[in-house]
C-alpha positions in Angstrom: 133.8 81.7 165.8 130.0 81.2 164.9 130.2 85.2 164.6 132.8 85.0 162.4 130.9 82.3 160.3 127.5 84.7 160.5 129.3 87.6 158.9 131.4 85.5 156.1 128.1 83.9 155.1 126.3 87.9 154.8 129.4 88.9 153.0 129.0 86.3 150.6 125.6 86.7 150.0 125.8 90.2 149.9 128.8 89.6 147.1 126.6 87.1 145.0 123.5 89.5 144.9 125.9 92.4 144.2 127.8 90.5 141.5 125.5 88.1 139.8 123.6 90.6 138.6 126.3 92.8 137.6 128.0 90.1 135.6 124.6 89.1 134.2 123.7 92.8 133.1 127.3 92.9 131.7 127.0 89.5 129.9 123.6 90.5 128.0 124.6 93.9 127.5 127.4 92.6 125.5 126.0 90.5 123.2 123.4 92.6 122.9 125.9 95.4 121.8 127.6 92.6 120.0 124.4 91.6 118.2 123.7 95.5 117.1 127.2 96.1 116.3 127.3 92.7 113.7 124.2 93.5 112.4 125.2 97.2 111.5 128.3 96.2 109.5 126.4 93.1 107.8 124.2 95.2 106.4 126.4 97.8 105.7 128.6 94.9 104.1 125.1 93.8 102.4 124.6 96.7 101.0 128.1 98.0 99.8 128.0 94.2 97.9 125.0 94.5 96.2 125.7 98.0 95.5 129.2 96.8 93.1 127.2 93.3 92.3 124.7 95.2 90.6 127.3 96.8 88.5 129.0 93.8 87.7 125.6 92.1 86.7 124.8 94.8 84.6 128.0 94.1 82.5 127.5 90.6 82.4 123.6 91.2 81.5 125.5 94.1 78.4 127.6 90.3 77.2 124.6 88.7 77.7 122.6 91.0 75.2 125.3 91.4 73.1 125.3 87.4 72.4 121.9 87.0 72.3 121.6 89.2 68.8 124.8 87.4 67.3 122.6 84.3 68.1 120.2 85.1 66.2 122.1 86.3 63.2 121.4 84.4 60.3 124.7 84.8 59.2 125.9 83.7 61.9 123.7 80.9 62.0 125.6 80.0 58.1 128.9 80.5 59.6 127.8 78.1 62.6 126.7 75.1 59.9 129.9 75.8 58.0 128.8 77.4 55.3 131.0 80.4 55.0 130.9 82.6 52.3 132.8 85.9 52.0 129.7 88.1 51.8 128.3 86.7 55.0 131.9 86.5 56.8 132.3 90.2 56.2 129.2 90.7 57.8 130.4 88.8 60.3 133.1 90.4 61.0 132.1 93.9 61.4 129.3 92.9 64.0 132.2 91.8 66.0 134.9 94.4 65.9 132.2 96.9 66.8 131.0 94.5 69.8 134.6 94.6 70.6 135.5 98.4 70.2 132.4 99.1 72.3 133.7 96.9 75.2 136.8 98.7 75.7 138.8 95.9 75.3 137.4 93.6 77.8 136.0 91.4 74.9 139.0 89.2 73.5 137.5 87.2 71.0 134.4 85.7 69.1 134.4 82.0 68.1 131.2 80.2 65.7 131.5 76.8 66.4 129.2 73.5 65.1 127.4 71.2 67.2 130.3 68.7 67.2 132.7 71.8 69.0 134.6 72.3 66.0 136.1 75.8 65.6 134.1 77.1 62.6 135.4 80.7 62.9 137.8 82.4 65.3 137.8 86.0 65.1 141.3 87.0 65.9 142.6 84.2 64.9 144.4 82.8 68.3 146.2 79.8 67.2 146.0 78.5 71.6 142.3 78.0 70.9 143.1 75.0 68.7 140.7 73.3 66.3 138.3 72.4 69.0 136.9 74.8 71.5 138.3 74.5 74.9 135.0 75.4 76.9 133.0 72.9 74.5 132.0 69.9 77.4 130.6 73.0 80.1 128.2 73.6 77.3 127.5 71.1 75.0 124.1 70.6 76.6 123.4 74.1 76.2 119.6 74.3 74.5 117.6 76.8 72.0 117.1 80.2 74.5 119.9 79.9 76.9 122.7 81.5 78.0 125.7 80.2 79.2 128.1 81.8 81.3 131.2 79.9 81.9 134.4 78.6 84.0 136.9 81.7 84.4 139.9 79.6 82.5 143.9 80.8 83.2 144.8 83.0 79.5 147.8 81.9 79.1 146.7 78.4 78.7 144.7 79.8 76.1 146.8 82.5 74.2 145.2 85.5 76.2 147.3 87.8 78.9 144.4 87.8 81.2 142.1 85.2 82.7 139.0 84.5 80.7 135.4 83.0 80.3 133.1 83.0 78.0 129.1 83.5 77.4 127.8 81.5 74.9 124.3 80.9 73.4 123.3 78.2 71.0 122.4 79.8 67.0 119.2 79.3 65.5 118.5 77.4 62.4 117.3 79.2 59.4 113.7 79.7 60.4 112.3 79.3 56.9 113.3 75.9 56.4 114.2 74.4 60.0 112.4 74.5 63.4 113.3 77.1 66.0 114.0 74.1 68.8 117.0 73.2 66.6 120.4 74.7 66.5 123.1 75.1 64.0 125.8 75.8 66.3 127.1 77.7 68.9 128.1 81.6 69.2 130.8 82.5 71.6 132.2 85.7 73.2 135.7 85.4 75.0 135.8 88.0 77.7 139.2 89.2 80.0 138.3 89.0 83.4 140.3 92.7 84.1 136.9 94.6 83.6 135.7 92.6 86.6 138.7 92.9 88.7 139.2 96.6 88.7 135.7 97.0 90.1 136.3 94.6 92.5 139.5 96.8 93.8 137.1 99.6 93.9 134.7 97.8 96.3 136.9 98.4 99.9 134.7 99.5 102.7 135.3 99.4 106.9 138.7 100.9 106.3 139.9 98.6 104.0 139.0 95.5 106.0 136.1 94.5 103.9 135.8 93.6 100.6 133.8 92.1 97.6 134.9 89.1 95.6 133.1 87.2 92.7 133.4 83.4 92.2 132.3 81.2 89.1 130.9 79.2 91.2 133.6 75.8 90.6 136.9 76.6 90.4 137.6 80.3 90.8 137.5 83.7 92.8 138.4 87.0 91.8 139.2 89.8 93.8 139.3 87.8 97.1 141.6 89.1 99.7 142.7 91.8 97.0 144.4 89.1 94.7 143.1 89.2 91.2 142.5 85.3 90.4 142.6 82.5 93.4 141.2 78.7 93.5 138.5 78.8 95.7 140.0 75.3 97.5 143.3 78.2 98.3 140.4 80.3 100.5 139.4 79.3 103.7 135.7 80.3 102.8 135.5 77.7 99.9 132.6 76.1 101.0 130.7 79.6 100.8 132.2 80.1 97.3 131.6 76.5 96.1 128.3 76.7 97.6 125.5 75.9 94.4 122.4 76.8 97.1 119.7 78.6 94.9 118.5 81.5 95.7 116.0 82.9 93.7 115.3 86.5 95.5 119.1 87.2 95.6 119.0 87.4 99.5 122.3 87.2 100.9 123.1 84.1 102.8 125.4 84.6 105.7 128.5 82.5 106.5 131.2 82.9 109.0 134.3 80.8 109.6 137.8 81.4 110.6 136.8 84.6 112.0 135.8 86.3 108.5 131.7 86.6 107.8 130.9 86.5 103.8 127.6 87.4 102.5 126.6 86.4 98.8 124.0 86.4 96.3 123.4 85.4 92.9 123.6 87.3 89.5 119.9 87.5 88.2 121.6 89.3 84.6 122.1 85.8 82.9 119.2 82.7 83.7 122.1 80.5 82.9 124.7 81.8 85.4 126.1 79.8 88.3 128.5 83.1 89.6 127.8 85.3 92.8 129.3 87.8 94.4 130.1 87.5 97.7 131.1 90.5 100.6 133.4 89.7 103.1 134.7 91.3 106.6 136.6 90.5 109.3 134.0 89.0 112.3 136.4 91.6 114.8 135.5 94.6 112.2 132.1 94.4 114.6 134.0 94.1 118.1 136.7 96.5 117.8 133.5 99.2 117.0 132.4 98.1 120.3 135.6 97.8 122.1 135.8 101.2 123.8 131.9 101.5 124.9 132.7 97.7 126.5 135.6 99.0 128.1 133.7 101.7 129.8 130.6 99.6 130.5 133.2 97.7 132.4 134.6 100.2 134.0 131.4 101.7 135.3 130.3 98.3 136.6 133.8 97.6 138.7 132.9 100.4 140.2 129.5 100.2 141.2 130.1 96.7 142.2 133.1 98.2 144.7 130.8 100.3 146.0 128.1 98.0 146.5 130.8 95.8 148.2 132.0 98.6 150.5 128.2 99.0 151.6 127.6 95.6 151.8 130.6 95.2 154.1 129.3 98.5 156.7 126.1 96.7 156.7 127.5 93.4 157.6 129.6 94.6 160.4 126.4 96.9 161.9 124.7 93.4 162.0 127.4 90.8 163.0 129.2 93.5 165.7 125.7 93.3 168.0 125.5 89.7 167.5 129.7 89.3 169.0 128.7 91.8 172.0 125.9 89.3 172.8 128.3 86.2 172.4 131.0 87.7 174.5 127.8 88.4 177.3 126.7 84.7 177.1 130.4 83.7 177.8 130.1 85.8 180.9 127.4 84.9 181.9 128.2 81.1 181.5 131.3 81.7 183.8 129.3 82.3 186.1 128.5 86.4 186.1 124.7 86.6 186.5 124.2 90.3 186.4 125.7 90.4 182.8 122.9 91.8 180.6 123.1 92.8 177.0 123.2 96.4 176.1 122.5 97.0 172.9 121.4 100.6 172.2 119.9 100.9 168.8 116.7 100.6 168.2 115.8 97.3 165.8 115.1 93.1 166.0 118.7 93.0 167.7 117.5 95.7 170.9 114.4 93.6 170.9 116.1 90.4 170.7 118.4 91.6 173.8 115.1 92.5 175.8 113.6 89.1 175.3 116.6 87.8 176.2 117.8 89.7 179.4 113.9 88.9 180.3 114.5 85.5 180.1 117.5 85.3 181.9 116.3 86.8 184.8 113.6 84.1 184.9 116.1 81.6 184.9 118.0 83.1 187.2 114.5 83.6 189.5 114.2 79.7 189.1 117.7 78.8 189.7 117.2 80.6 193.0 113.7 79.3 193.4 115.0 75.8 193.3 118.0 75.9 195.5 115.6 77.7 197.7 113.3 75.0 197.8 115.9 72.4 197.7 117.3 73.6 200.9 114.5 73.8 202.9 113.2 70.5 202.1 115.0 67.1 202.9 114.5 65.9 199.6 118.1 65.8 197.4 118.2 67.0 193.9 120.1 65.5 191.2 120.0 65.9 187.4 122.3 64.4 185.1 122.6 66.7 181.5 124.0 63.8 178.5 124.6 67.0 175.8 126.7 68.8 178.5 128.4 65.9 180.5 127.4 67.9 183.8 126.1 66.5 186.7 124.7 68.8 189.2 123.2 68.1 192.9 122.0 70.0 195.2 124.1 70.9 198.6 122.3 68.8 200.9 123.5 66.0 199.3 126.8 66.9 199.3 126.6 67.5 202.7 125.1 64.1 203.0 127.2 62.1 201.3 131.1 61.7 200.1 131.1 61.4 196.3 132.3 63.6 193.5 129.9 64.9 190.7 132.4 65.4 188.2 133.5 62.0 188.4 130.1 60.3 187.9 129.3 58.2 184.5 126.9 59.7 182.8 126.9 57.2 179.5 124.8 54.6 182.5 123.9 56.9 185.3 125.8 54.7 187.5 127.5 57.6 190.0 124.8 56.4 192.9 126.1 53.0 193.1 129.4 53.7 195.1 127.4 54.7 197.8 125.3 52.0 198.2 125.5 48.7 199.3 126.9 45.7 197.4 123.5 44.1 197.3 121.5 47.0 196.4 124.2 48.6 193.7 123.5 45.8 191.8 119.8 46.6 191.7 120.8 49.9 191.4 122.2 49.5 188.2 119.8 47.4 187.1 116.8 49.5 187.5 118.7 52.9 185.9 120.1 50.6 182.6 116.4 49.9 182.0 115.5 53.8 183.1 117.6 55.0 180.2 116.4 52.0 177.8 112.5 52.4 178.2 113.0 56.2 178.5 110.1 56.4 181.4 110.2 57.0 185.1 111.8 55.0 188.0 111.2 54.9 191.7 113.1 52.6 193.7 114.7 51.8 197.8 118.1 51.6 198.0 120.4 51.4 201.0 123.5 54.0 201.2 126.8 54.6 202.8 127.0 58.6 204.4 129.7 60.4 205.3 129.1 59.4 209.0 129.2 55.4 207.9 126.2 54.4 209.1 123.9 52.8 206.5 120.4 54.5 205.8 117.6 53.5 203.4 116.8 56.1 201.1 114.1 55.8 198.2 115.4 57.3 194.3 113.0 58.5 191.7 114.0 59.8 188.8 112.7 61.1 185.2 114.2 60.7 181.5 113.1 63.2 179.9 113.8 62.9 175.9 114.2 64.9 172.3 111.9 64.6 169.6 114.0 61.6 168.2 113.5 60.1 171.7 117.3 59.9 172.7 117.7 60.8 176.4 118.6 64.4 177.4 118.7 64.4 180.8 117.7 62.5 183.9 116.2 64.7 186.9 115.4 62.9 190.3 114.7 63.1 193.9 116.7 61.3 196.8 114.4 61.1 199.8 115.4 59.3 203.7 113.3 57.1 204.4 115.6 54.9 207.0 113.5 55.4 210.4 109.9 54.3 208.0 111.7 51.4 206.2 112.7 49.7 209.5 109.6 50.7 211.2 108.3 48.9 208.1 110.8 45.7 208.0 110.1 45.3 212.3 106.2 44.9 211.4 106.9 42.9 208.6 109.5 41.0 210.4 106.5 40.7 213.4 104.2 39.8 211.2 106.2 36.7 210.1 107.9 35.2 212.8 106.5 33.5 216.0 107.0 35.5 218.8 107.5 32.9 221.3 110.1 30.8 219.3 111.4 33.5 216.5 110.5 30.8 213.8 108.3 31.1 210.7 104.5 31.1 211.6 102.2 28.9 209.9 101.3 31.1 206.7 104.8 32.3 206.2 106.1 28.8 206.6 103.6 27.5 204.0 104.3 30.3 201.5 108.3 30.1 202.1 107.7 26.1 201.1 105.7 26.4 198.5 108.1 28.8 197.0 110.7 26.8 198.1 109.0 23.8 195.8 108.6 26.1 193.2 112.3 26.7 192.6 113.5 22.9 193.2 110.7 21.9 190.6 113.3 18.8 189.4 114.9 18.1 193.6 113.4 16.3 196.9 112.3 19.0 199.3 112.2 17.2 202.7 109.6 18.3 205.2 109.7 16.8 209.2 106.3 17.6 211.0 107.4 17.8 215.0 105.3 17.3 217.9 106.5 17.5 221.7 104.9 14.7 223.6 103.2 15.3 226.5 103.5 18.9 226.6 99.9 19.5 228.4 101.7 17.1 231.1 104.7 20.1 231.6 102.5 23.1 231.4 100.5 20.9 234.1 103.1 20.1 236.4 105.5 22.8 235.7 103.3 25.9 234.9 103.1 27.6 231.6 106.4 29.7 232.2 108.4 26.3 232.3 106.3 25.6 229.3 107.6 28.6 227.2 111.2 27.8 228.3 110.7 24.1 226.5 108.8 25.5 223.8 112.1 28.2 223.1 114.7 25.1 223.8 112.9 23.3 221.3 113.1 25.9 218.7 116.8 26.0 219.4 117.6 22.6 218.9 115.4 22.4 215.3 117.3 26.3 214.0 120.5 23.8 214.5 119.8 21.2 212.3 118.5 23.8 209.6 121.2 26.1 209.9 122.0 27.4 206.0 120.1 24.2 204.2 116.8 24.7 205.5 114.4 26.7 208.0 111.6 26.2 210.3 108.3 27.2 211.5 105.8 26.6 214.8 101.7 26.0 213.5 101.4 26.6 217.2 101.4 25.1 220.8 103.5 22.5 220.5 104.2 21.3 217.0 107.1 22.4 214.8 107.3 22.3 211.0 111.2 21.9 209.4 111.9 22.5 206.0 115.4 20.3 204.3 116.7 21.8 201.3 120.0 20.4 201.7 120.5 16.9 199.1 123.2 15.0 201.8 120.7 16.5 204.8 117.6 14.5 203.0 120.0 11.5 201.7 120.3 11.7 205.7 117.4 13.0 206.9 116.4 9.2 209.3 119.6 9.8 211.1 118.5 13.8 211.5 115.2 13.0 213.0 117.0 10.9 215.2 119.7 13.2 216.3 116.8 15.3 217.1 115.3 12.9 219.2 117.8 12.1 221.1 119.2 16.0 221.7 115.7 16.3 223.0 115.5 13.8 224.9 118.8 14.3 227.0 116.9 16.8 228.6 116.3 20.3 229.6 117.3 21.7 232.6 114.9 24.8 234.1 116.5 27.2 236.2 112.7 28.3 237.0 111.4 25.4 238.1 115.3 23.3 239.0 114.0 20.4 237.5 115.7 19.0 234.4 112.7 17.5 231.8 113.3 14.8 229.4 112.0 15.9 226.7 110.2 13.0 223.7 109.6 14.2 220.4 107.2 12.3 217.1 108.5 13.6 213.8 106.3 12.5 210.5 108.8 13.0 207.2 107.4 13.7 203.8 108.9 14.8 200.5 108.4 16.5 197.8 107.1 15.9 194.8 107.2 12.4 196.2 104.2 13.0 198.6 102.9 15.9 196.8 102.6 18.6 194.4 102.2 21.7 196.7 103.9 22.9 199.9 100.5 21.8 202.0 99.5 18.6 200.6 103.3 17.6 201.6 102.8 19.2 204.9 99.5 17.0 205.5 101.2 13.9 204.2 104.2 14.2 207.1 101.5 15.4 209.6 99.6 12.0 209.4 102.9 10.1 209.2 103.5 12.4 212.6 100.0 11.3 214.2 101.2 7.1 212.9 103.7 7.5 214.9 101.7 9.4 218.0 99.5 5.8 217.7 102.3 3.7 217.6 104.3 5.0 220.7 105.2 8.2 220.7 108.9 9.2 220.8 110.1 8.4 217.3 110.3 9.1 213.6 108.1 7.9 210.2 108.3 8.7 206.4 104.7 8.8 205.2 103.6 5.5 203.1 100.0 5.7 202.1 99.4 2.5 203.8 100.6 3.5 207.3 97.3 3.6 209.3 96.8 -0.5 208.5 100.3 -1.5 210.2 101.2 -2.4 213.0 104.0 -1.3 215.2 107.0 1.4 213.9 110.1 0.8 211.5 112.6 2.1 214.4 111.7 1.9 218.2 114.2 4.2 220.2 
């Protein structure tokens, strides 16, 4: 599977380095064809519409000229301030019909009218134009100097077949009597808007799909689309043909919407014009040139990147089909086949790779060897417990040892040890390992085990956690040594080194530390202590030899490990005095009538076998309590010896609880 993985994620990268760069090549080849390919046809479109705008200025400039001289007629001027005469309207008149021969019939008319817009003379005598002129508001602010070109109007409104406008200029004033800056009235030539629109027909370029159409700027377009007269708000590029930007150097000012790019510029022929020409073509005109070159470009790359894909693919599989020999080796190998080695025959990082590797795995399998080696020559059991793999493995002198299964131990707690081991000690057990795995350190501990023969041996357990570098337990490796025949070697001298030989109670240091800790833990109860001496004992030894001695010494000790049997325990400070220790709260509630029990046990006599004789044995006891009599285990001891020694003055044979006062009375609270 992680083979599988290796070569998807080659594959892909192999695919996104053969693609990306393909796609991005493509993507900026394109526009940069795209780019060259609009530019050529804009300025082919550029030029092919300044080419016919410079014709149609040039006849707008011919009307211009033409009505600058009428303007500055003088007999015009008269007709302009109403003062027609026949001589001058003659004169008139022939200046006009050769203005209008000459233009080949695009002129339609003349008109003189006054300041006020009244028709002073109409040249052909159109009874539509009415007796005031109908272009007289677009020009009535018209001054001495300027031209005015204006709206295209519709002709039939007016009495005309075709669509019209007019250039006017304002007359001069006679200039013998009245200031140039003044004006009589205005001079008007009516022209048909057909000149214009045949040369706009003539203007088709890319096929046909580009043409050249020329706007008045406000209301009008001619030649747009191939129609002869259109509203510009009927166009959808009527904000490039309403557009009033100036442009003084009659650059053309690019504009592209609903797919069609229009390029315009302004007549220069007339200062007072507000028309433009403007070239338009289809935005596709420009892709469809490129169309076929794209298609090939395309072409060409598909099949690069297919190749590249095929060779990317051979060069995955000569890397990913090493990699799945070596995986199907380690699965071998895991199952158990240690000779598997990897065989990889050519010659790169993967053959050396394979090398390391088999050279690694015969160390391992040098140290597996090594240690089961070792770990059967020694007596020392091996365990290690792997968290990341849930295995547990020990070595075969502990299975041989003892009956447990590895494969059913807890790993989560380390806990497998503790069913073969004591009640006592798996508690401990437990214990010691739960802090093991929370303090991450080392552990050494002495345990006692159940084996397979069912005899119960001490063995000692160390153990190591060893960690990652976030400090979360790996594994735990330890040692499981026998140490039974030292640990009761050990527990005999200890044992020896605590008890009295003679009467198998405490002796006096291990009596005093036992009470002491004994008056530790009951820091808030009575501890009782009874401080025992046999009476006349030098008298026995005397009369019945030290052997006889020993026997009463051992009876003695039996009858006290009675009366402190589970509640208490005892010790012998030597020769013959006896120290008892009551824990017990009824047994100290009681403990007169105990030390009188005593008394009287001892006193009914031992019987010696040695010697036949039966010996009546008398006993003084001193009692004390804690913290009643004292802080510590000896100063409670000393308090219950001197009640012992009151009682030694005071007759022998008897009992005393120590009063501080006790050496100033006379005679004993209880005679026998």
């Amino acid at each position: 599977m992680q083979s599988l993985k290796i070569k998807a994620i080659l594959r892909y990268l192999m695919l996104i380095f053969i693609i990306v760069p393909i796609i991005i090549v493509g993507i900026v080849g394109f526009f940069s064809i795209s780019g060259f390919a609009n530019s050529t046809v804009e300025q082919y479109a550029k030029s092919i519409g300044a080419a016919q705008g410079s014709v149609i200025d040039q006849a707008i400039g011919q009307y211009d000229r033409d009505i600058h001289s009428l303007s500055i007629d003088n007999q015009v001027n008269v007709m302009a301030a109403s003062a027609i005469t026949d001589s001058n309207k003659a004169y008139v008149v022939k200046n006009f019909d050769n203005i209008i021969n000459r233009a080949e019939n695009d002129v339609l008319n003349f008109a003189v009218i006054d300041k006020s817009g009244n028709i002073a003379y109409d040249h052909v005598g159109k009874q539509g134009m009415g007796q005031f002129f109908f272009g007289y508001d677009e020009m009535k602010e018209l001054g001495m100097g300027q031209t005015y070109i204006s709206n295209i109007y519709p002709g039939a409104e007016q009495g005309y077949e075709t669509d019209v406008f007019f250039i006017a200029r304002a007359t001069q004033s006679d200039p013998e009597n009245t200031p140039v800056t003044t004006t009589s009235g205005y001079v008007i030539e009516i022209i048909s808007t057909a000149r214009i629109s045949n040369l706009l027909q003539n203007t088709k370029f890319d096929n046909g799909n580009g043409y050249l159409a020329v706007t008045d700027g406000k209301g009008t377009v001619l030649g747009y689309n191939g129609s002869a007269s259109q509203k510009i708000e009927s166009t959808d590029l009527q904000d490039v043909f309403k557009s009033t930007e100036k442009n003084s150097e009659n650059k053309p000012i690019d504009y592209n919407k609903s797919g069609k790019i229009g390029c315009y510029g302004r007549f220069t022929g007339v200062s007072g014009s507000n028309w433009k020409w403007v070239a338009v073509y289809p935005a596709g005109t420009a892709s469809s040139q490129i169309l076929v070159p794209a298609l090939i470009a395309i072409a060409v790359m598909v099949v690069l990147g297919v190749l590249c894909m095929l060779i990317g693919a051979k060069v995955t599989d000569s890397i990913v089909a090493p990699i799945n020999v070596m995986i199907e080796n380690m699965k071998e190998i895991k199952e158990g086949d240690r000779e598997k080695r990897f065989e990889i025959n050519t010659r790169n990082e993967l053959h050396e790779m394979a090398v390391l590797f088999n050279g690694l795995l015969d160390e391992v399998c040098m140290s597996e060897e090594l240690h089961k080696t070792i770990s059967d020559i020694s007596d020392n059991m091996l365990f290690e417990w792997d968290f990341a793999k849930e295995h547990m493995y020990v070595s075969e002198n502990f299975l041989e040892r003892f009956d447990i299964n590895p494969s059913e131990s807890q790993l989560a707690n380390g806990k497998f040890l503790d069913k073969i081991m004591t009640e006592e000690y798996a508690e401990q057990y437990k214990r010691d390992i739960s802090t093991l795995l929370k303090n991450r350190t080392g552990h050494s501990g002495e345990y006692q085990m159940l084996t397979k023969a069912g005899t119960v041996v001490w063995f000692t357990v160390r153990a190591q956690c060893i960690t990652d570098r976030l400090g979360e337990p790996l594994r735990v490796i330890g040692v499981i040594t026998d140490i039974d025949s030292e640990k009761k070697l050990e527990l005999q001298l200890s044992e020896r080194a605590s008890y009295d030989f003679l009467s198998q109670l405490y002796n006096r240091s291990t009596f005093e530390k036992e009470l002491q800790s004994e008056i530790e833990r009951n820091a808030h109860s009575k501890v009782g202590v009874l401080f025992i001496d046999v009476d006349d004992f030098k008298f026995i030894n005397d009369r019945f030899g030290h052997s006889v001695g020993d026997e009463v010494i051992k009876y003695v000790s039996g009858c006290i490990k009675q009366r402190v049997k589970g509640s208490g325990f005892a010790g012998r400070f030597g020769g013959d005095e006896f120290v008892l220790c009551i824990t017990d709260p009824g047994q100290i509630q009681d403990i007169e009538s105990l030390s009188l029990d005593l008394i009287d046990e001892l006193y009914s006599g031992y019987h010696s076998e040695l010697a036949n004789v039966s010996i009546n044995i008398k006993a003084s006891i001193g009692i004390a309590f804690s913290p009643e009599h004292g802080e510590n285990g000896k100063q409670v001891v000393a308090a219950a010896d001197e009640a012992m020694y009151f009682v030694k003055k005071n007759g022998k044979a008897n009992y005393h609880i120590y009063q501080p006062e006790d050496s100033d009375m006379e005679g004993l609270q209880h005679t026998l």
